[in-house]
N, C-alpha and C positions, 0 to 999 in steps of 0.2 A: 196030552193034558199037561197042561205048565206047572212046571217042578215052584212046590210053595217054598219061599225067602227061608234059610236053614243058617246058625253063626257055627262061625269055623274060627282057628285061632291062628294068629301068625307068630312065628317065633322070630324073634328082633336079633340081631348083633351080639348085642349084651345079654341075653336069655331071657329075657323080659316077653310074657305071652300079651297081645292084646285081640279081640275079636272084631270081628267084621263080618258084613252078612254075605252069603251068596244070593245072589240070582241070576235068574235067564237073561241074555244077553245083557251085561255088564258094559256100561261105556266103553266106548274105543277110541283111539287116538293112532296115530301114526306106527304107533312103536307097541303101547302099553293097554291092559284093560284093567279097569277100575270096581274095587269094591269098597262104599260104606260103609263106617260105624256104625254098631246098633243108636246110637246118638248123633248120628251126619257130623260130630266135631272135625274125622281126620276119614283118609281114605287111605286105602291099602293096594297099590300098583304094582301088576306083574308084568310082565315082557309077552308080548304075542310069541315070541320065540328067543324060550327059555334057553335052548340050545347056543344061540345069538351072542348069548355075555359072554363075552371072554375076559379076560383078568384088566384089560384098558378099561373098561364101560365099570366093573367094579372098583377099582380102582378114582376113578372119577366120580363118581357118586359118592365115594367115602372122604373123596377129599373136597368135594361140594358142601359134607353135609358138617365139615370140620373146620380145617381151617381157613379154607375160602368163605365162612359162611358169615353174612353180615348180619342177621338175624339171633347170633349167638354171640356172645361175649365171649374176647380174649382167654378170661379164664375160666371160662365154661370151654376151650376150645376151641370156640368159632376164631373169625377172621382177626388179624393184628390190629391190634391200638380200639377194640371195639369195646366201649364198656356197655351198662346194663344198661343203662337211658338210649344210648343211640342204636342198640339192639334191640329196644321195644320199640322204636320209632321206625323201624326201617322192616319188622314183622306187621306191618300194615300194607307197608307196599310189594312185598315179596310173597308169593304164598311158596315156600323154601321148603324143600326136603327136611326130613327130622329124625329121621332113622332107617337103616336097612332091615329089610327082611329075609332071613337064611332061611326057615319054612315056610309053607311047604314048598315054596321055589324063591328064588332069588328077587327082589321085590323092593319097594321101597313106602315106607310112610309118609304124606303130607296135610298139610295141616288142610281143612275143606274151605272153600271160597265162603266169605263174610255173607249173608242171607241179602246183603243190597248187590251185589253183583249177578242176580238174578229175577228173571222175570216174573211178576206176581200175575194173576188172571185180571188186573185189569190195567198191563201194561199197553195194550192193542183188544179195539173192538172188532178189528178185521180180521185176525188170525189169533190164534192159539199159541201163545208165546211161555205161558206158564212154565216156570220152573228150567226155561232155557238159560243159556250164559249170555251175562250182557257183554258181546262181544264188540271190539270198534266199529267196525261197519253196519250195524245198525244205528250208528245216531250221524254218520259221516257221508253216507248215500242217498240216494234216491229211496232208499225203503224206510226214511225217517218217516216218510207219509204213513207211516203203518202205524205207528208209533201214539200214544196217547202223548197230548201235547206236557203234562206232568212230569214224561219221562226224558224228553228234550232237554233239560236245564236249561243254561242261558249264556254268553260268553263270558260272563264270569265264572261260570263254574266250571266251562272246558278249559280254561286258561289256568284256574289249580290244577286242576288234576295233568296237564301239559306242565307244571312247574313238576306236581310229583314223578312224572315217568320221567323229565329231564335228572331229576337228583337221582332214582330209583340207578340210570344207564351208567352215570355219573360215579355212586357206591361201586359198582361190579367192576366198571374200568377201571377203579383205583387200585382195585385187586388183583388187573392183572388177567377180568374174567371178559370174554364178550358171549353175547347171550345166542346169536349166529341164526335167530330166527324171531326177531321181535318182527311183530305183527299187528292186524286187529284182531287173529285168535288168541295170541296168545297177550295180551293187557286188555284185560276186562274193566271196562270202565264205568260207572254211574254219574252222570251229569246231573242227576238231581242233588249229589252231595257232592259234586266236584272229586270225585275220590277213583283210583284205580288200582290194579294190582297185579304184578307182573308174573307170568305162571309158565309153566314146563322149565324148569329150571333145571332139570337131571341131565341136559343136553349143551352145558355151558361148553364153552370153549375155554381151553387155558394156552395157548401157543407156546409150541414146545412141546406140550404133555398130552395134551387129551384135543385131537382135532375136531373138525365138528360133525355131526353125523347127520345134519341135514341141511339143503344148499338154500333153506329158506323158504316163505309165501310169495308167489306172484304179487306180485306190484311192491314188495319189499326185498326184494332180491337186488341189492348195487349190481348196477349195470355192468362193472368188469367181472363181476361174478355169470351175470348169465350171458355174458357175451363170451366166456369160456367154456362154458360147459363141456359142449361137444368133443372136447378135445380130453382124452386117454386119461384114468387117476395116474398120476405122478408125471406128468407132463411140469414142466417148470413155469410154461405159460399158463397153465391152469390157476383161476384164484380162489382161494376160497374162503369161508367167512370169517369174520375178524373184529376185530376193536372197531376198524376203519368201514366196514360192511355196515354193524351201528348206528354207525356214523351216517349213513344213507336211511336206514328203514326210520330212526328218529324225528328226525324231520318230515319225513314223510307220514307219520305218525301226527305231529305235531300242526303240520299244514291241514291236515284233515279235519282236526279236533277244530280250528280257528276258524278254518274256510271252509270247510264239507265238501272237499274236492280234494283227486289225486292231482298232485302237484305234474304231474308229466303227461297226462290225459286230456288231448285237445282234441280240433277237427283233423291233426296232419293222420295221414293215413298211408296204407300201403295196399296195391294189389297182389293180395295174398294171403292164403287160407289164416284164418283167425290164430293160431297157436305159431304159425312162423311170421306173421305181424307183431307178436307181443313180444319175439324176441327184438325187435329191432325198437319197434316202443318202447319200453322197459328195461334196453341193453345198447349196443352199436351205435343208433341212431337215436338215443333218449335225448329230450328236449323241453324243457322247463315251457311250463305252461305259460311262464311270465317273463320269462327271459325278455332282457331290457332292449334288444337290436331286432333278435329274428322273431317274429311275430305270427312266423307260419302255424304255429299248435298255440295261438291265444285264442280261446273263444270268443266270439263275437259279443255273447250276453256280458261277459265277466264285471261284474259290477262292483262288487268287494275286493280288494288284492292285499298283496303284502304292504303295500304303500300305508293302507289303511288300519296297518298291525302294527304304528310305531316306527322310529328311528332303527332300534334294537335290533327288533325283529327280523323289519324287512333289511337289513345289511347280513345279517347270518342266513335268510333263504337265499340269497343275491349267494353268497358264499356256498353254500351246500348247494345249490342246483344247476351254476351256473359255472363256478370254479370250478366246484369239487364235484361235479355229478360225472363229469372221465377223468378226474385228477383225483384219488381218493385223499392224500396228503392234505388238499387243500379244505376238507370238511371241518367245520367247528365240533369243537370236541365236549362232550356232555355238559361241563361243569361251562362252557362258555353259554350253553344253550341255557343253562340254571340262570346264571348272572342275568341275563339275558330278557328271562320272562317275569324274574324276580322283580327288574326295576319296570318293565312294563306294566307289573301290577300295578305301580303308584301312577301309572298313565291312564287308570279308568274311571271313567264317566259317566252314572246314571242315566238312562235316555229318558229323557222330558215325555214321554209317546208314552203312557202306560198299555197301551196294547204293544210296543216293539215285543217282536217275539227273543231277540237277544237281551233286553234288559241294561244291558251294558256294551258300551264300545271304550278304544282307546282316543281318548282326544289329545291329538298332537299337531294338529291345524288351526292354530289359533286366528290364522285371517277369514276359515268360514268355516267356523266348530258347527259341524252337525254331524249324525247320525250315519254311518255307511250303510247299515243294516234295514231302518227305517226311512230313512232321510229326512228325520228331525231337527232343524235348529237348535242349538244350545241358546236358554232362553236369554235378553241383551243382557249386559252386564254379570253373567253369572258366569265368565270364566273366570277363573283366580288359582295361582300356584303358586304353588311355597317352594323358591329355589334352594336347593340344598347347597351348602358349602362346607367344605373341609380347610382345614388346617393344612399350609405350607408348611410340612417340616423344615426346623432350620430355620426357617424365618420369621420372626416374631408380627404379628398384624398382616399375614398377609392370607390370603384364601382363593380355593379355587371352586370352582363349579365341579357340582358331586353329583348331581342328579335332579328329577322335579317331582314335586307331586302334585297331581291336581287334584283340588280341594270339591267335598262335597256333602252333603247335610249327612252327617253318623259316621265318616270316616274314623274309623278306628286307628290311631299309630301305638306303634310299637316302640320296644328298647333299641331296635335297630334304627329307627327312623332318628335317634338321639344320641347314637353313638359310633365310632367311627371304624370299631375294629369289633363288630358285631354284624354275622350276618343269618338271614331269619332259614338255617339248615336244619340238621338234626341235632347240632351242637347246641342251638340255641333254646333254652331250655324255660327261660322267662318268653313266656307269650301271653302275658297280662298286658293286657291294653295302657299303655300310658298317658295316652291324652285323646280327645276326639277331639272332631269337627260339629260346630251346630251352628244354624242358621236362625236367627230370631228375628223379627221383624222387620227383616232385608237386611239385617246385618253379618258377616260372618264372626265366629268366635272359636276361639281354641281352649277345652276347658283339659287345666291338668288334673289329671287321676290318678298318679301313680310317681310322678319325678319330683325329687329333692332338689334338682339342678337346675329347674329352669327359669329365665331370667326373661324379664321385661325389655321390650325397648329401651327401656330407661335403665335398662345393666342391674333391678332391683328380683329378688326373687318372686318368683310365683307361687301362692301358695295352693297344695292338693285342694281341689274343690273349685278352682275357682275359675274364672274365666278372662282370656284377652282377649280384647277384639281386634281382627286381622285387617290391617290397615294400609295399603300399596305404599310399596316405599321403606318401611318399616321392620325393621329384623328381630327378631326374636331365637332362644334356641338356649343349649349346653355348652356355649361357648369356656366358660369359664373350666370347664373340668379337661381335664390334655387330650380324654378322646373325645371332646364333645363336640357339635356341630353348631353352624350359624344358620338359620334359614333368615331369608329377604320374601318377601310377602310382595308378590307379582300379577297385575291386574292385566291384562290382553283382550 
């Protein structure tokens, strides 16, 4: 007979009692099994084998949950230079330890996954997903066909949430931490809100201090990692996971979210039982699926590529898959991968196709803008971008190319988009729209909503409310102010 849910209480660090419920078979993971708040807010994690902690693994958690912690404030504790705004900003994307538990065994508390990170009953009519985790590889595989088309998002909304996992890897590497097992289990993702959140945190790595306790997920394993394995703990040739290992499962993470494909997963093949295949696919013999010369593991179907992700983009997969997929050194490091997708946001494009099931692409083909995803034309005349330009220090009147954006009916800009030493992180704190885009009778216009700075072609102010019309040839911007920018209004 099944023993009925009973609360028991756990004693914290600090003495502090909080309760949790028991039941029959409790979650399991790898390492830990898991108990519930009587309120689902936090959960309470013990060790399969309590015997197991030794004073490193405590140790580590305590300085996880301290002053590595970006979730916390400097002087709450948590990690250096972190105040309370970039510590609320960054408990969105982490779901971070928050306290040990000394009874009744050694333990730990974390805050519980946000209610969108899980499956409701009518995320799938074909199975029974309720109440599961929305882990990556359900929206990145073959099994999205299961999937209510609702719960897909659209590439605009894989491409936030690929901006927050790049700033999420970005925070921890600054600290010094690598996470030595990012995955599609462990960032849970929601593409209906563009939103993710990166989880098992108790198993960071710090180099030096606290190694890592586990060699990773297949198909996120860097390939010098599993092409070592075999060989003896403490072997000098043995590698193991790191800043630079990240530096692999990221991308790989990010190729998925864009292209719903493993970046290294073609037709090349080997004869040989499936588990000593995948070391050489995934390790020794790993080979980009897009790689620009050997074409042996390109699929024949492949119809969307990194070509079709942007300038940005595709030069850091070129870098991580092809340089750096057996050169670890040469992989783009988080905050490059942030810059990265940050200015590719301003490279997207509404699809004209109201059934595209993407909704959006990067238009960066201005000799045949259409659709990779649908293969819609951009309708005639309606490409237009606003070239960003910066101020030459030192040089009075002179300016360089900053970046584009390409223009489209409700583009929302921001402070960043007007200013030259603002960028849209955790730091930036104003995210009030400062002017949009709108489209009225074939015409385009920029109406201001929020800047005091901005200036006419004619060098005359603009006033909040009011509207310019974007006219090729024609510059408009914050020029006047020392970080302000120039934009040129660009028809293609």
């Amino acid at each position: 007979m099944m023993a009925l849910p009973r609360t028991a209480e756990a004693v914290l660090q600090d003495g502090r009692k909080i309760p949790y419920v028991i039941t029959d078979n409790p979650p399991k993971g790898g390492m830990k099994y898991t108990y519930f708040a009587p309120d689902k807010s936090y959960v309470v994690q013990f060790f399969l084998d309590p015997d197991g902690v030794d004073a490193n693994i405590r140790d580590r958690i305590e300085a996880i949950i301290g002053r590595y912690n970006p979730t916390l404030s400097e002087a709450e504790g948590g990690a250096k230079g972190n105040t309370k705004e970039t510590a609320a900003y960054f408990r969105n994307l982490f779901c971070w330890p928050t306290a040990v538990v000394e009874r009744p065994e050694f333990g730990l508390v974390c805050p519980a996954y946000p209610a969108n990170f899980f499956f409701d009953k009518n995320a799938s009519r074909q199975i029974d997903l309720s109440g599961k985790d929305k882990k990556g590889n359900w929206f990145t595989g073959r099994v999205r066909k299961y999937l209510a088309p609702a719960e897909l998002g659209n590439f605009q909304t894989m491409l936030r949430l690929s901006i927050s996992l790049a700033r999420a890897v970005r925070r921890m590497h600054q600290a010094g931490l690598a996470h030595s097992d990012l995955s599609c289990n462990n960032v849970l993702v929601d593409p209906k809100s563009g939103s993710c959140v990166v989880i098992d945190i108790d198993s960071l790595v710090v180099p030096g201090l606290y190694p890592p306790e586990v060699a990773g997920t297949k198909g996120y394993i860097a390939p010098e990692v599993l092409a070592s394995m075999d060989l003896p703990p403490g072997d000098a040739r043995r590698v193991i996971p790191s800043l630079l290992t990240d530096l692999f499962a990221l991308p790989v993470l990010l190729y998925q979210y864009l292209l719903k494909r493993h970046p290294l997963e073609g037709p090349k093949n080997y004869d040989l039982p499936a588990e000593e295949a995948d070391f050489l696919i995934y390790g020794e013999k790993a080979l980009f699926a897009e790689h620009p010369t050997d074409h042996s593991n390109r699929p024949d179907d492949l119809k969307v590529t990194i070509h079709d992700l942007g300038p940005y983009l595709e030069k850091l997969f070129l870098r991580a898959f092809v340089d750096g997929l057996h050169e670890p050194e040469a992989r783009p490091t988080a905050f490059e991968w942030e810059k990265a997708l940050v200015k590719t946001w301003d490279l997207l494009q509404p699809c004209a196709n109201p059934h595209c099931p993407e909704k959006f692409f990067i238009l960066h083909d201005t000799a045949a803008p259409r659709c990779p995803f649908c293969g819609t034309a951009v309708p005639e005349r309606r490409v237009l971008h606003l070239k960003r330009l910066r101020r030459v220090r030192g040089k009075a009147g002179q300016w360089l190319k900053a970046g584009l954006v390409n223009v489209y009916d409700g583009l929302p800009l921001f402070s960043w988009h007007f200013t030259e030493n603002v960028f849209p992180d955790e730091k930036a704190h104003d995210r009030e729209v400062k002017a949009y885009i709108t489209r009225q009778n074939g015409a385009w216009h920029l109406v201001n909503s929020g800047l005091s700075s901005l200036r006419t072609p004619e060098g005359e102010l603009l006033p909040k409310g009011k509207a310019l019309p974007l006219r090729p040839g024609e510059p408009f911007g914050t020029w006047e102010q020392p970080d302000g920018v120039l934009y040129m209004v660009e028809r293609k």
